[in-house]
LORODREN-210167 format. One record per atom (N, C-alpha, C): x, y, z; residue number from 0; atom name. Coordinates in steps of 0.1 Angstrom, whole numbers, plus 5000, padded with zeros to 4 digits. Layout:
<atoms>
<atom <X Y Z> NUM 'CA'>;
...
</atoms>
This chain:
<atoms>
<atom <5008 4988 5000> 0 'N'>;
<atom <5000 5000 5000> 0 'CA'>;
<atom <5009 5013 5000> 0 'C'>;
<atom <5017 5011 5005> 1 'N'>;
<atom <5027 5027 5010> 1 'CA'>;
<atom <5035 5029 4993> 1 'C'>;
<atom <5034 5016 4985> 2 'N'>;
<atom <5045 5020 4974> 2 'CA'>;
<atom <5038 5022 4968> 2 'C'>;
<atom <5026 5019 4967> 3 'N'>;
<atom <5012 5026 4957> 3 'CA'>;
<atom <5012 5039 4962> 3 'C'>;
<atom <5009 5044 4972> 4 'N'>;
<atom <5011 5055 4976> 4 'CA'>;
<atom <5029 5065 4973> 4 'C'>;
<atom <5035 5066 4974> 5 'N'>;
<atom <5047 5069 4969> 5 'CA'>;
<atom <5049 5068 4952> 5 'C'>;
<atom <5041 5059 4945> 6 'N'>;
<atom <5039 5057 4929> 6 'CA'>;
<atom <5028 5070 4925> 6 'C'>;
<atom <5021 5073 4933> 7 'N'>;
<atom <5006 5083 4931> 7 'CA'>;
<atom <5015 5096 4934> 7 'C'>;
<atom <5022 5094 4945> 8 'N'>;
<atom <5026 5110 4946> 8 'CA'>;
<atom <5032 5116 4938> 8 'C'>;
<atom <5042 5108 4933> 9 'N'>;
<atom <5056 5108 4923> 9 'CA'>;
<atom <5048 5109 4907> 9 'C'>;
<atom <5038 5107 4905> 10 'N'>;
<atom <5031 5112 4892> 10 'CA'>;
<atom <5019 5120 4894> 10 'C'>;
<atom <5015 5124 4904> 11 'N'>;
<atom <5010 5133 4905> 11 'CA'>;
<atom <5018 5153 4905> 11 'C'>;
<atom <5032 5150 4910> 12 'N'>;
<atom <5039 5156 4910> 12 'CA'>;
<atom <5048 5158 4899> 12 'C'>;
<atom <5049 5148 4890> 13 'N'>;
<atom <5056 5150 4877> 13 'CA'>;
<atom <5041 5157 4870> 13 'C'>;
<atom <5031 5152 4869> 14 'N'>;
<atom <5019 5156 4859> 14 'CA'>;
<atom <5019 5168 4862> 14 'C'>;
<atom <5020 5177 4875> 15 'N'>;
<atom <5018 5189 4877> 15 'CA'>;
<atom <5031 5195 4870> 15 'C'>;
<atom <5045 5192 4872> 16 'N'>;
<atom <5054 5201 4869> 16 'CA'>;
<atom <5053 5202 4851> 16 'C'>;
<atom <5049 5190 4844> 17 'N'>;
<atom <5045 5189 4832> 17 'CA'>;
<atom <5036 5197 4827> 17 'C'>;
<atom <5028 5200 4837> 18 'N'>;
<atom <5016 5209 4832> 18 'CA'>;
<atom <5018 5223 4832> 18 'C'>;
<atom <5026 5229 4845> 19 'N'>;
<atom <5032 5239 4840> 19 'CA'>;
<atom <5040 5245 4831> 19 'C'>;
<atom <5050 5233 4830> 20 'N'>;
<atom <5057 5239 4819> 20 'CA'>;
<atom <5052 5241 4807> 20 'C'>;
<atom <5040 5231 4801> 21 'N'>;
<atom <5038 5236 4791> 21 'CA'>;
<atom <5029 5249 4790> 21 'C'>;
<atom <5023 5249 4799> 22 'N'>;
<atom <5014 5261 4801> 22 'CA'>;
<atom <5025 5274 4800> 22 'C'>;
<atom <5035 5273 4810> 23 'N'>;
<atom <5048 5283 4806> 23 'CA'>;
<atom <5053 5288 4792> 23 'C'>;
<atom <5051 5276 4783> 24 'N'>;
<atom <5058 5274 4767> 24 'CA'>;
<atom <5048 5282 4761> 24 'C'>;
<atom <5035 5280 4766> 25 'N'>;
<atom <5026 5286 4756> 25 'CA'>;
<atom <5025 5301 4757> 25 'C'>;
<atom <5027 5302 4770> 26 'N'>;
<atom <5028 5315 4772> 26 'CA'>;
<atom <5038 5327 4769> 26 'C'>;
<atom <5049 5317 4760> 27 'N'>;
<atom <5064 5326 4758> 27 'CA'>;
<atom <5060 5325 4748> 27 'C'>;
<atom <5051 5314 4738> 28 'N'>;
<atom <5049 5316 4725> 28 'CA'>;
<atom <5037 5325 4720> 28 'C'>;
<atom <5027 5325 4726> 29 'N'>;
<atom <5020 5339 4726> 29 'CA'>;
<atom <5025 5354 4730> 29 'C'>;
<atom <5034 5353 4742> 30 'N'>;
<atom <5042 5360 4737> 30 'CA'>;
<atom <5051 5369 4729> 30 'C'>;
<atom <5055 5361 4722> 31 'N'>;
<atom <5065 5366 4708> 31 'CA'>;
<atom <5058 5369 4695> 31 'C'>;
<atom <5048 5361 4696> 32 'N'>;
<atom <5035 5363 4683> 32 'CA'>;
<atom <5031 5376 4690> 32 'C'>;
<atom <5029 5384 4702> 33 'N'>;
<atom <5023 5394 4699> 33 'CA'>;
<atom <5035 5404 4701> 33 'C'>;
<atom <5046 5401 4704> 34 'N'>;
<atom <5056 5410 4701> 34 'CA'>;
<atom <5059 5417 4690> 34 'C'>;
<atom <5060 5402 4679> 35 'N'>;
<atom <5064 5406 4665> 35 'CA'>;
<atom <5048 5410 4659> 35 'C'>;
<atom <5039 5412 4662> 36 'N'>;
<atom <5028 5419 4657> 36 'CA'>;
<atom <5026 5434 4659> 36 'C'>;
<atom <5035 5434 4674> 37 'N'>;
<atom <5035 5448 4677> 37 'CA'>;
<atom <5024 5453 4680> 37 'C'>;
<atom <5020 5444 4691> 38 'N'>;
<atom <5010 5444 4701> 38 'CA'>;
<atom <5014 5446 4715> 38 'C'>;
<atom <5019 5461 4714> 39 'N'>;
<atom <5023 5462 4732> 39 'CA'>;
<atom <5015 5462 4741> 39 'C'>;
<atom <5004 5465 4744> 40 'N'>;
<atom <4999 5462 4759> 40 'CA'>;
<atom <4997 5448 4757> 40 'C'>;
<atom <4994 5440 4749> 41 'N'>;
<atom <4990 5424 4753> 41 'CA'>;
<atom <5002 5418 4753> 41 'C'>;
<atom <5011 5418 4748> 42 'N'>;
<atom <5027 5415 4754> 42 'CA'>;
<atom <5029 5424 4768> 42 'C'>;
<atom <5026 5433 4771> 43 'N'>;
<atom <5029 5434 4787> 43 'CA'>;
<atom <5020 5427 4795> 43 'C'>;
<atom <5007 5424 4792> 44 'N'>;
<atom <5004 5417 4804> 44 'CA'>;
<atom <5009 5404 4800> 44 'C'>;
<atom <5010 5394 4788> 45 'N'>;
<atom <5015 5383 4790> 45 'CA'>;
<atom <5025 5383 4795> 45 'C'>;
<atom <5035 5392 4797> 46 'N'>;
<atom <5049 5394 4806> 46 'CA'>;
<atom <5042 5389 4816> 46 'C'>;
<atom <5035 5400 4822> 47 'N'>;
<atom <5036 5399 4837> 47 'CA'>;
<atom <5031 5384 4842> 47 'C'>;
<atom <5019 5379 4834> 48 'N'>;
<atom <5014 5367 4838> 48 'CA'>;
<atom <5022 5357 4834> 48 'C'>;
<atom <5038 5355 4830> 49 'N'>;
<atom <5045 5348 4825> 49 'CA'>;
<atom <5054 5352 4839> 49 'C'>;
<atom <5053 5364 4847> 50 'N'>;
<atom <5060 5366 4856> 50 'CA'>;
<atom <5058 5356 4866> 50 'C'>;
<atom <5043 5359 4866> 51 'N'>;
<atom <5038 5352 4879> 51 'CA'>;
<atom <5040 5338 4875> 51 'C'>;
<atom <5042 5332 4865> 52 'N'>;
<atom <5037 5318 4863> 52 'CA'>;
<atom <5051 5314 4866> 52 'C'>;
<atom <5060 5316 4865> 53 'N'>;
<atom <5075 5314 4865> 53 'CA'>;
<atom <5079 5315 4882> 53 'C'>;
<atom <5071 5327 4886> 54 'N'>;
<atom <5078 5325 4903> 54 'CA'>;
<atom <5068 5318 4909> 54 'C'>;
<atom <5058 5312 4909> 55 'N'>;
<atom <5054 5300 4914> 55 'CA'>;
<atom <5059 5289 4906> 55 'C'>;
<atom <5064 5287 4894> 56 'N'>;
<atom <5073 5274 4890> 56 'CA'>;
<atom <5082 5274 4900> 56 'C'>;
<atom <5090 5282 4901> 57 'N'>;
<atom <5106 5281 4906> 57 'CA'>;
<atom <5101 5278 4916> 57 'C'>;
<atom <5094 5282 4926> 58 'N'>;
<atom <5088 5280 4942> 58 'CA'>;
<atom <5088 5266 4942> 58 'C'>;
<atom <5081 5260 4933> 59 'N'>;
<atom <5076 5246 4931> 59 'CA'>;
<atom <5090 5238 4930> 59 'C'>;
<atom <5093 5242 4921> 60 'N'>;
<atom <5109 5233 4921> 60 'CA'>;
<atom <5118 5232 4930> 60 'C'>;
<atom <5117 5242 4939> 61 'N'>;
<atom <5128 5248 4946> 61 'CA'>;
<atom <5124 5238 4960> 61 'C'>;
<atom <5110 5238 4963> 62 'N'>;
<atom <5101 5228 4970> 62 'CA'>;
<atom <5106 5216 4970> 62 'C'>;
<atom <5103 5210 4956> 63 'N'>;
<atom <5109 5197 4958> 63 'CA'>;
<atom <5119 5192 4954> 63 'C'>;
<atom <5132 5202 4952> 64 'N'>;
<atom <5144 5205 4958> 64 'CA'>;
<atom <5147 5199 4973> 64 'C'>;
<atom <5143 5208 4979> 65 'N'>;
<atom <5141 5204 4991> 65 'CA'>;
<atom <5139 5192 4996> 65 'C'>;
<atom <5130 5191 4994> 66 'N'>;
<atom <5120 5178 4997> 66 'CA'>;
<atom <5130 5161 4991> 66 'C'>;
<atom <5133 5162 4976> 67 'N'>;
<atom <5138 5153 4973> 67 'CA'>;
<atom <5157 5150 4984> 67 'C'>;
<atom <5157 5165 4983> 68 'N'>;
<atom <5173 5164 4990> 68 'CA'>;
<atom <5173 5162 4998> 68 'C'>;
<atom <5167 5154 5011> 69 'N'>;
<atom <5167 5155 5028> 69 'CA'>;
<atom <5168 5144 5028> 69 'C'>;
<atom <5170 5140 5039> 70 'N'>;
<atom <5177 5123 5043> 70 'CA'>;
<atom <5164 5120 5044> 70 'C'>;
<atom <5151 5122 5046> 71 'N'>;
<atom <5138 5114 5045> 71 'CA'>;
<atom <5135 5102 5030> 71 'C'>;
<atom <5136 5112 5022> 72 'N'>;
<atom <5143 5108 5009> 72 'CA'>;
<atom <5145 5093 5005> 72 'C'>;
<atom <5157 5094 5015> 73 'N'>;
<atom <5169 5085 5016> 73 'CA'>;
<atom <5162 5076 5025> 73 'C'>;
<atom <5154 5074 5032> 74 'N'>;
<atom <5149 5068 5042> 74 'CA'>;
<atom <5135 5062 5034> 74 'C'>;
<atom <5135 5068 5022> 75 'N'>;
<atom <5121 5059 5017> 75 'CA'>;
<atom <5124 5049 5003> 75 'C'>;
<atom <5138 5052 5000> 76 'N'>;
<atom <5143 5043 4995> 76 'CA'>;
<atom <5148 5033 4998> 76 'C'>;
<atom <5150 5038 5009> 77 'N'>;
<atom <5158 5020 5020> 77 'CA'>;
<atom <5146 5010 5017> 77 'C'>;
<atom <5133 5021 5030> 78 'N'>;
<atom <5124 5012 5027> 78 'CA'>;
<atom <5114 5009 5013> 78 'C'>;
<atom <5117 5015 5003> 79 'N'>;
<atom <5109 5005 4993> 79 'CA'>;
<atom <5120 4996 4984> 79 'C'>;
<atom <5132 4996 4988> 80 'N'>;
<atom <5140 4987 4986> 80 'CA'>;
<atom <5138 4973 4995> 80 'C'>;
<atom <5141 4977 5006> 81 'N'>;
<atom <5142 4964 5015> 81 'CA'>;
<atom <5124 4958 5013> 81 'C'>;
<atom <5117 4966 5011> 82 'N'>;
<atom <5103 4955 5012> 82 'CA'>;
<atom <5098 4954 5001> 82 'C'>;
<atom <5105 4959 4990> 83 'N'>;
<atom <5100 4954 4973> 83 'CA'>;
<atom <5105 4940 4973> 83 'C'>;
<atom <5114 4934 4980> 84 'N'>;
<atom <5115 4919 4979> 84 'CA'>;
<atom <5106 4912 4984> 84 'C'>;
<atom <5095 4918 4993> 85 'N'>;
<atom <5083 4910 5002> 85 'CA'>;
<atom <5070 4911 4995> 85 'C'>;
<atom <5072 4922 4986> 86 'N'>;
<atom <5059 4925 4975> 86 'CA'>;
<atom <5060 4918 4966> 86 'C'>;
<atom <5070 4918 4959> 87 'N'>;
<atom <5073 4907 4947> 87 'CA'>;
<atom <5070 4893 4949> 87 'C'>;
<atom <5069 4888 4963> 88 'N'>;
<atom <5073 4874 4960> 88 'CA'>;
<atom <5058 4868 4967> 88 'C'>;
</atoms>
């Protein structure tokens, strides 16, 4: 149960950073399409909401930075090592 659980978090957490980013991409590429149209106010606000969207990425990553780098981490790989041999068999 706990490695199903640790499998759920671990793609739930990739599917999120995935979703941002492309949400991010889209947002640089509407960006530049209204750049080179020479559309200044709707290129400044897609700045700014490209601002925002970038410092809650970085927050995010920086998060599970954290999170992945701590000896807890390290302590949940012992254990889904040591008892993936009692699941398996």
């Amino acid at each position: 149960m706990t490695h199903r659980a640790l499998e759920l978090g671990a793609k739930a957490v990739h599917s999120q950073m995935l979703q941002m980013s492309q949400n991010f991409n889209r947002l640089q590429r509407a960006y530049q399409d209204a750049e080179q149209s020479g559309q200044t106010p709707v290129a400044q606000q897609i700045q700014e909401r490209m601002d925002v969207m970038m410092s809650s990425y970085l927050c995010f990553k920086v998060y599970l930075k954290l999170i992945l780098c701590s000896t807890d981490v390290g302590l949940i790989d012992d254990f889904i090592f040591v008892t993936g041999g009692f699941v398996s068999t």
